[in-house]
C-alpha distance (Angstrom), angle and dihedral (degrees) to the residues before:
residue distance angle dihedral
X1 . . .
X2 3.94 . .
X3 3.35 119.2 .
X4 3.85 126.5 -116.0
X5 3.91 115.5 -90.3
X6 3.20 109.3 -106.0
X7 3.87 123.3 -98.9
X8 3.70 94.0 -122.0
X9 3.86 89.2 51.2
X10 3.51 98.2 47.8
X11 4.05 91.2 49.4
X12 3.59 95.5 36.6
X13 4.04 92.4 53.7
X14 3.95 92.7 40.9
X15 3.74 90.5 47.9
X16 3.82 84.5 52.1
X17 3.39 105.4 45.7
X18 3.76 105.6 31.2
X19 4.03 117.0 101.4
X20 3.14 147.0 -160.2
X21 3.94 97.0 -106.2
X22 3.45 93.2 44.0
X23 4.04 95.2 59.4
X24 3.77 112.8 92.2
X25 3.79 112.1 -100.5
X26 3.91 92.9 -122.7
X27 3.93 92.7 56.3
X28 3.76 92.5 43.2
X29 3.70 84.9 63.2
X30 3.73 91.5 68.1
X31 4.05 92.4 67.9
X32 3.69 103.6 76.2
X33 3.68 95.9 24.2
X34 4.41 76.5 62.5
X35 3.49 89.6 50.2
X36 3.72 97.0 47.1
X37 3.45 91.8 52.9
X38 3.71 99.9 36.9
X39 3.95 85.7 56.6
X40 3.62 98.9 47.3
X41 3.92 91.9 52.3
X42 4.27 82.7 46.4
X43 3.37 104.9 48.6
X44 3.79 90.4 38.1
X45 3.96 94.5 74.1
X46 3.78 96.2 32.8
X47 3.89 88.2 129.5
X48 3.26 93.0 55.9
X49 3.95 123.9 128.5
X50 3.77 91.5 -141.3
X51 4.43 87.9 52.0
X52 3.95 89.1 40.0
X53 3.85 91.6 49.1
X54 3.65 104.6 40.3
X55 3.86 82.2 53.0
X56 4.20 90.3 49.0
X57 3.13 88.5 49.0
X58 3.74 103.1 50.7
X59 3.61 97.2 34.6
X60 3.91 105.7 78.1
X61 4.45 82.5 64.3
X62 3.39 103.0 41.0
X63 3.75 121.9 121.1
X64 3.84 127.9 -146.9
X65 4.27 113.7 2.1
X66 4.15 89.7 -130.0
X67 3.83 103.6 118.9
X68 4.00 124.8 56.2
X69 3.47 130.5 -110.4
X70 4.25 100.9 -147.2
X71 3.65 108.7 -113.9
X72 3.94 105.9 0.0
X73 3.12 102.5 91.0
X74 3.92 88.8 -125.4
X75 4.01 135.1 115.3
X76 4.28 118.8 -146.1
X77 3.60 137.2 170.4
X78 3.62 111.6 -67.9
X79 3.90 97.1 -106.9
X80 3.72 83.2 49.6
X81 3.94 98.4 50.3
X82 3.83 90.7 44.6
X83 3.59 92.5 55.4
X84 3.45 95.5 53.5
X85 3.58 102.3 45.6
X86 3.57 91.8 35.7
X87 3.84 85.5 65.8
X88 3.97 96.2 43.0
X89 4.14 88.3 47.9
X90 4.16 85.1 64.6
X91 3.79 102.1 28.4
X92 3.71 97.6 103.4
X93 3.90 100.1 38.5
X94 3.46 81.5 -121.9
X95 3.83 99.7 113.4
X96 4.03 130.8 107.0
X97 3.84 114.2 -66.0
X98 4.02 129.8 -160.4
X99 3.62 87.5 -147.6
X100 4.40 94.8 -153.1
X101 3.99 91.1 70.3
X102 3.72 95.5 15.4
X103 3.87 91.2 -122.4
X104 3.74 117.6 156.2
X105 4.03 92.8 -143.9
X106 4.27 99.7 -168.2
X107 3.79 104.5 54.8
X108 3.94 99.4 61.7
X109 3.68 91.5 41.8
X110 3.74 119.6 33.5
X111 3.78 90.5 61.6
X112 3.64 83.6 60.6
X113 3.76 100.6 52.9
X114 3.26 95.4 41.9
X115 3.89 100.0 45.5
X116 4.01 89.7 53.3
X117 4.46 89.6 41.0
X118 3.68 83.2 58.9
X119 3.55 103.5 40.8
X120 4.13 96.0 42.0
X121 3.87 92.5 32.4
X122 3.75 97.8 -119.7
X123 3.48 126.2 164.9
X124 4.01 137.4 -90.0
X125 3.89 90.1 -110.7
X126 3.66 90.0 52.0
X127 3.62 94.0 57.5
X128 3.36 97.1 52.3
X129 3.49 94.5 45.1
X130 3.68 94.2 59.8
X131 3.94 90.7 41.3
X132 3.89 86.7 60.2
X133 3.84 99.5 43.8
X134 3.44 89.2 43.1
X135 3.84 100.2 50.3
X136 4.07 84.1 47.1
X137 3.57 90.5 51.1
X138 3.91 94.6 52.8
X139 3.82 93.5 38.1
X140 4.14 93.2 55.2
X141 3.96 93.8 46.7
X142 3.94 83.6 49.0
X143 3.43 81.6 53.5
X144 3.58 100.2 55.8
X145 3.48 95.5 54.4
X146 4.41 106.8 33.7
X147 2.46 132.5 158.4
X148 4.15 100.5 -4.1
X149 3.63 93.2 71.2
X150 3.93 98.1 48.5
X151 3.87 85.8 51.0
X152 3.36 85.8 52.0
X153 3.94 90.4 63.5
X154 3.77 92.5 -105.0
X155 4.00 112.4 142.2
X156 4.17 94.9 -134.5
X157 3.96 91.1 -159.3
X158 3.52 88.2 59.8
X159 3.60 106.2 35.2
X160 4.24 95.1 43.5
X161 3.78 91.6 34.4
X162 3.53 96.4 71.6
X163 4.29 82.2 59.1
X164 3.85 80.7 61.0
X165 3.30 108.4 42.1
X166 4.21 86.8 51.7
X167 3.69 94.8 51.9
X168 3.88 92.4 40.1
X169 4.00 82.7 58.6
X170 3.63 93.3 42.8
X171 3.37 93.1 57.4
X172 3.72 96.4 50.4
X173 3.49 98.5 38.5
X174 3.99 91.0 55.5
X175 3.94 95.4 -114.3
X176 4.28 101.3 168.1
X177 3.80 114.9 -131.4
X178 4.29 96.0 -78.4
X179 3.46 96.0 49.6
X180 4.19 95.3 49.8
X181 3.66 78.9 45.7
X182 3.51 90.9 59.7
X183 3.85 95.0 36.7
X184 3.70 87.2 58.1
X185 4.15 97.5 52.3
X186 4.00 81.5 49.3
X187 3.35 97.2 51.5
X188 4.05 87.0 53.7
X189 3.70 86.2 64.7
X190 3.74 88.3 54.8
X191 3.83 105.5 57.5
X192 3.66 132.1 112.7
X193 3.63 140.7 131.9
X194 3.70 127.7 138.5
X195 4.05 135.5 -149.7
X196 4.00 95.0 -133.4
X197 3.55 83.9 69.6
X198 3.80 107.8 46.9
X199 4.20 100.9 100.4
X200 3.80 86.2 55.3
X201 3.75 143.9 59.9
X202 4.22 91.0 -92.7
X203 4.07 82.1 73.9
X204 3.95 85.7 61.7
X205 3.70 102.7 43.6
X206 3.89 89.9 54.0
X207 4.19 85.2 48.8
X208 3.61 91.8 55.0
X209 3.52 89.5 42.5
X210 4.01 94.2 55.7
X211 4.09 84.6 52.1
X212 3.84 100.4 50.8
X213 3.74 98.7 33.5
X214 3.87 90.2 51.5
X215 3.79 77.9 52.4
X216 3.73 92.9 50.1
X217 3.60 100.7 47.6
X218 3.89 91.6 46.3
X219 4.04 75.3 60.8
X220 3.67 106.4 45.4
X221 3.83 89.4 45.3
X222 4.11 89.4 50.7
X223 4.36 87.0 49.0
X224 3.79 75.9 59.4
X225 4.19 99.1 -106.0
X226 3.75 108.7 148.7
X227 3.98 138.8 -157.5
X228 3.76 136.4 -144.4
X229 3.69 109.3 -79.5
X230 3.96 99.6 -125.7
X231 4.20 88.3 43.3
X232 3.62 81.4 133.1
X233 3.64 109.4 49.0
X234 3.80 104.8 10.2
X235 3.87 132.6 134.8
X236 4.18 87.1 -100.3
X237 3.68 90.6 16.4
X238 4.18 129.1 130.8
X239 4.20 90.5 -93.6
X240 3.82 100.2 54.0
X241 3.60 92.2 37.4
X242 3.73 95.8 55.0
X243 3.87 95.5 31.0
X244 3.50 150.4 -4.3
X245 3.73 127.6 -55.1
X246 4.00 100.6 -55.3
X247 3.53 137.5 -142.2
X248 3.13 116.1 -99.8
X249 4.30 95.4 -175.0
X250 4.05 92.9 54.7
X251 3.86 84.6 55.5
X252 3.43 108.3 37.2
X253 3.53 110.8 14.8
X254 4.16 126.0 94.7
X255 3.19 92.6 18.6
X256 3.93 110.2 -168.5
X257 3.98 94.6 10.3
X258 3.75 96.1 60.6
X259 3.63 108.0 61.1
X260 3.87 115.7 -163.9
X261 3.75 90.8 176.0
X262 4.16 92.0 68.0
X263 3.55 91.8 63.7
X264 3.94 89.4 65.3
X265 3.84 107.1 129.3
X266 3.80 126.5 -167.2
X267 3.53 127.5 -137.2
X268 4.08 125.3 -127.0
X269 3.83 88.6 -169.9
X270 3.64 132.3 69.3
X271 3.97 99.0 -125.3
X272 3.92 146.1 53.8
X273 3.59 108.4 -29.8
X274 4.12 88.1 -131.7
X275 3.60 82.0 72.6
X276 3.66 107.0 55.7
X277 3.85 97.2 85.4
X278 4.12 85.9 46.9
X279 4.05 86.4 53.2
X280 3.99 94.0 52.1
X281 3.46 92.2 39.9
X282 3.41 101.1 54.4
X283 4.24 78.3 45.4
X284 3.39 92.4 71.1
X285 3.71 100.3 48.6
X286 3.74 113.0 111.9
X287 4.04 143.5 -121.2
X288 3.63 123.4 11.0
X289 3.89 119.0 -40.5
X290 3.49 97.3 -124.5
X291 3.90 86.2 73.8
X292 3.72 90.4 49.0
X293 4.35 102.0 90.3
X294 3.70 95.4 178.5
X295 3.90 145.1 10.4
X296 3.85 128.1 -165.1
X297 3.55 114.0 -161.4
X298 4.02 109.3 -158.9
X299 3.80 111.9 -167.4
X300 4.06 134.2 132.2
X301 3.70 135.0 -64.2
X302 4.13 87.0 -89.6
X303 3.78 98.8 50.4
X304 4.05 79.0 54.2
X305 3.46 104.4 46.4
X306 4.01 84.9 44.7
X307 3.64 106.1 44.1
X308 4.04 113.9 27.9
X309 3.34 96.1 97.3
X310 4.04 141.6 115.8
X311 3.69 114.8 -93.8
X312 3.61 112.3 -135.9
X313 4.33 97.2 130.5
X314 3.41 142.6 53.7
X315 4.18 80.0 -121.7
X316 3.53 88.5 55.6
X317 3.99 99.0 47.7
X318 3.67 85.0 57.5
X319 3.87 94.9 59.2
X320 4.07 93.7 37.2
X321 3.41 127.2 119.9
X322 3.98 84.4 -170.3
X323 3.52 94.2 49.7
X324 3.78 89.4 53.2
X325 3.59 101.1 55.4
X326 3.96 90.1 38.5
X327 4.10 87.9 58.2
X328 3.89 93.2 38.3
X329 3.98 93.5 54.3
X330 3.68 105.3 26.0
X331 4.18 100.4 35.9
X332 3.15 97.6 14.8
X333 3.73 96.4 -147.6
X334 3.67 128.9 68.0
X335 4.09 109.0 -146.0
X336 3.37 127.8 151.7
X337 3.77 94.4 -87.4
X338 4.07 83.1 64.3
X339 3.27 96.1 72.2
X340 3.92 109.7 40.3
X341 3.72 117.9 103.9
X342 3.82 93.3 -86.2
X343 3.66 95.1 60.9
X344 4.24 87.5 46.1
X345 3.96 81.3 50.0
X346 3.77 92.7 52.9
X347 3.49 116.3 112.6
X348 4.26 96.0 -157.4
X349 4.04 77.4 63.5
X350 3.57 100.4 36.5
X351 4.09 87.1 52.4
X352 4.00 90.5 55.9
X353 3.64 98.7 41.0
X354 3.86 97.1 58.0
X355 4.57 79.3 52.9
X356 3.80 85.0 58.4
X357 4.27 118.6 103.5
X358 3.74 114.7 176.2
X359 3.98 121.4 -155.5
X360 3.77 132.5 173.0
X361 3.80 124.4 -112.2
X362 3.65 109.4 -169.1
X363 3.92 87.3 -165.5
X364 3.83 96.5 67.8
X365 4.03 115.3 79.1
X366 3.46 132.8 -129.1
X367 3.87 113.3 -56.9
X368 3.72 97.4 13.5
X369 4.00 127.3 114.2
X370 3.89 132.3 -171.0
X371 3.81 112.4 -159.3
X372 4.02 124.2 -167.5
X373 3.32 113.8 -171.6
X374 4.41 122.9 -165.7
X375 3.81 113.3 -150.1
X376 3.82 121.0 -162.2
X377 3.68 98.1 -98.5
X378 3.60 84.2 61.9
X379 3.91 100.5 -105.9
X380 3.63 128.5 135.2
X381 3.78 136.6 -138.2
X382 4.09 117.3 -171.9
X383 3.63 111.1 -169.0
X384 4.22 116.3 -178.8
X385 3.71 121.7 -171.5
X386 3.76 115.9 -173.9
X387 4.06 103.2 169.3
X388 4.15 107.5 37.6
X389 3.20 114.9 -163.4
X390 4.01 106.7 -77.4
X391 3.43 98.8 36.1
X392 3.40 127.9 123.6
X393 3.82 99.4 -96.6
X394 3.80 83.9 38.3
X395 4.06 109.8 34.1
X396 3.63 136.7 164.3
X397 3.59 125.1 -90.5
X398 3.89 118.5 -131.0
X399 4.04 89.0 -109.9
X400 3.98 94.0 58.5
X401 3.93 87.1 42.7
X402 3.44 84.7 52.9
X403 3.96 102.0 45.3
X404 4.03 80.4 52.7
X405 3.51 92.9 52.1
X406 3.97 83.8 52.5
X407 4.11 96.7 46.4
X408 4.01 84.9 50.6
X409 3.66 100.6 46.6
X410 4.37 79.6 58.2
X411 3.52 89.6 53.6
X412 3.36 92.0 52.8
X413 3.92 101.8 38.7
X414 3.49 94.6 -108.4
X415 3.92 104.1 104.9
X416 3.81 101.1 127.5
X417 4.01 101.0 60.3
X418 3.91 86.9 62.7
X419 3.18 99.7 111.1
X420 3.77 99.8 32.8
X421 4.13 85.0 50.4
X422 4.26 91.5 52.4
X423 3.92 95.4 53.5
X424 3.49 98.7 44.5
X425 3.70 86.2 49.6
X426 3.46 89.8 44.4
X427 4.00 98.0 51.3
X428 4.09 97.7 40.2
X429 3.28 91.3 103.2
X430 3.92 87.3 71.6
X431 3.90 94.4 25.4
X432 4.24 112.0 116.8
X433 3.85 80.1 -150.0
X434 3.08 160.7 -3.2
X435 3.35 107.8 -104.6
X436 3.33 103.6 109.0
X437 4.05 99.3 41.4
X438 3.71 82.1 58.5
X439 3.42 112.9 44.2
X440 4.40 85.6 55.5
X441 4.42 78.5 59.8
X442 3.65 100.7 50.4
């Protein structure tokens, strides 16, 4: 009996063969409604001190200026660029999210393909083609291994984007079928990321490291360095030593009819998708919170694992299951101005989230949240959401991704290239460049 092919193989020859034609009009959709969004949560923070000092602090090595940092007015190397942007994509937690491994696809690979674009002059269709093999790439191997290795404290965006990132530079740098093989079993040796550190800058070094060591390995594998064929899968390979025995089928198999990359989802709220339902539950609650003595939040083991924690952080708010129902009944909204330190600080929120239990229900899937709340008088309101609003029964159209991209570009003092920044997003599929795309991020 023949062995399997290899998951590295299989990837490395559908990343290399697959084209733009040949991908169903409905998933090719996905690409530029990723890079809308990924942009909008990007150029939203580009004031930040975290943005501002990963770029300080990478600046001084960096080779070459020829790929743009978004918003700084700056050019690095493209490892450098990636890194950066890759962090400022998936600062907010307000970036795209394949809800069945909880990967957010975009931010570890559309730095990529748009750092090489620039720096090799390829075209708009080229960029999007690697951002959608990548983010299929990374969302099968997450696959494979979900949800052992996130209960393993493994952060999957990190530790499967740097899959995506290397075949999203494979593709654009013209790597044939054994060398994105090979790019792909180095990139396994390149993966890390872990869940302790997700409220706090360790979450963004191991983003920017899933970027430019996606980059690298696309690199070493082009220089001609190679990697054990089953690097993926093997007995001692990167799945069974971050997880439990993987499946091999949900990475590898269907290739091209089975689209991972159309189950993308988009988030209208600035914080662990888990937490959405909890948010628009908590939303529909009624009178004024101070009547409201207690709130149990009923979700799945994830929504636990993610969100019982202490708030003390913007970071943490974003990953609270407190937080959520604080901002849901007591702001009713949940911008990004809800979960900066002054909203953490706030004592109306403060008040709610100490009246906030969290249990699991086993019965309720992935996503979904049942809320009872116990008012003074003794009466109870039990409010279950199951689809929140940009989910995949439940998504986002491309004119309220588009009105976010808008409210982000204010945030990040960038409100009058709106416009300009939607049509050339709109028309890369036809651009010969990027130029013009790029030029609005600088």
């Amino acid at each position: 009996m023949l062995s399997p092919t290899p998951v590295a193989t299989a990837l490395g020859r559908f990343v290399a063969e697959t084209r733009w034609s040949g991908i169903p009009a409905g998933v090719r959709r996905e690409a530029p409604r990723a890079l809308l969004n990924h942009l909008s949560c990007a150029l939203g923070v580009a004031q930040s001190p975290v943005v501002r000092g990963a770029l300080a602090a990478l600046s001084p090595f960096a080779g070459a200026p020829t790929a743009t940092v978004f918003g700084q007015g700056v050019k690095l190397d493209p490892m450098s660029a990636a890194f950066v942007n890759s962090i400022a994509g998936n600062l907010l937690d307000y970036d795209d999210t394949h809800l069945a491994t909880v990967i957010h696809p975009a931010a570890p690979v559309a730095p990529v393909a748009l750092a090489l674009a620039e720096q090799r002059g390829l075209s708009g269709q080229a960029v999007l083609e690697a951002l959608l093999l990548g983010m299929e790439v990374e969302c099968r191997i997450g696959l494979g291994v979900a949800p052992g290795h996130y209960d393993r404290g493994w952060h999957i965006t990190s530790t499967t984007g740097v899959f995506g990132a290397a075949a999203a530079a494979a593709k654009l740098i013209g790597l044939d079928a054994a060398r994105t093989t090979h790019a792909l079993g180095l990139a396994a040796s390149q993966s890390c990321g872990i869940i302790e550190n997700l409220p706090n800058a360790g979450k963004n070094a191991s983003m920017g490291n899933a970027a430019r060591n996606g980059i690298l390995a696309a690199f070493l594998a082009e220089a001609g360095w190679e990697a054990a064929p089953t690097a993926i899968e093997g007995r001692n390979g990167w799945a069974r030593a971050t997880g439990d025995e993987p499946d091999v089928a949900a990475m590898a198999g269907d290739l091209g009819t089975r689209w991972e990359a159309s189950r993308i989802t988009y988030k209208p709220y600035p914080a662990g998708i888990v937490f959405h339902a909890v948010i628009e539950a908590a939303m529909r609650l009624q009178g004024p919170a101070e009547e409201i003595t207690h709130v149990l939040v009923e979700g799945d083991a994830l929504l636990l694992k993610r969100g019982d924690r202490v708030v003390r952080t913007g970071g943490d708010s974003r990953v609270s299951i407190h937080h959520s129902v604080a901002l849901g009944l007591v702001r009713r909204r949940a911008g990004v101005a809800e979960f900066e330190q002054a909203a953490v600080d706030d004592p109306a929120l403060s008040a709610v989230r100490a009246r906030v239990e969290a249990r699991v229900d086993a019965s309720l899937p992935r996503g979904a949240a049942r809320l009872t709340a116990t008012r003074r008088d003794g009466t109870r309101q039990v409010e279950l959401v199951e689809h929140p609003t940009g989910s995949e029964a439940n998504p986002m159209s491309d004119a309220a991704l588009e009105a976010k991209l808008r409210e982000n570009l204010e945030l990040g003092g960038f409100a009058p290239r709106g416009d300009a920044l939607v049509a050339a997003i709109r028309g890369l599929e036809g651009s010969a460049g990027t130029s013009e795309l790029m030029a609005l991020l600088a």
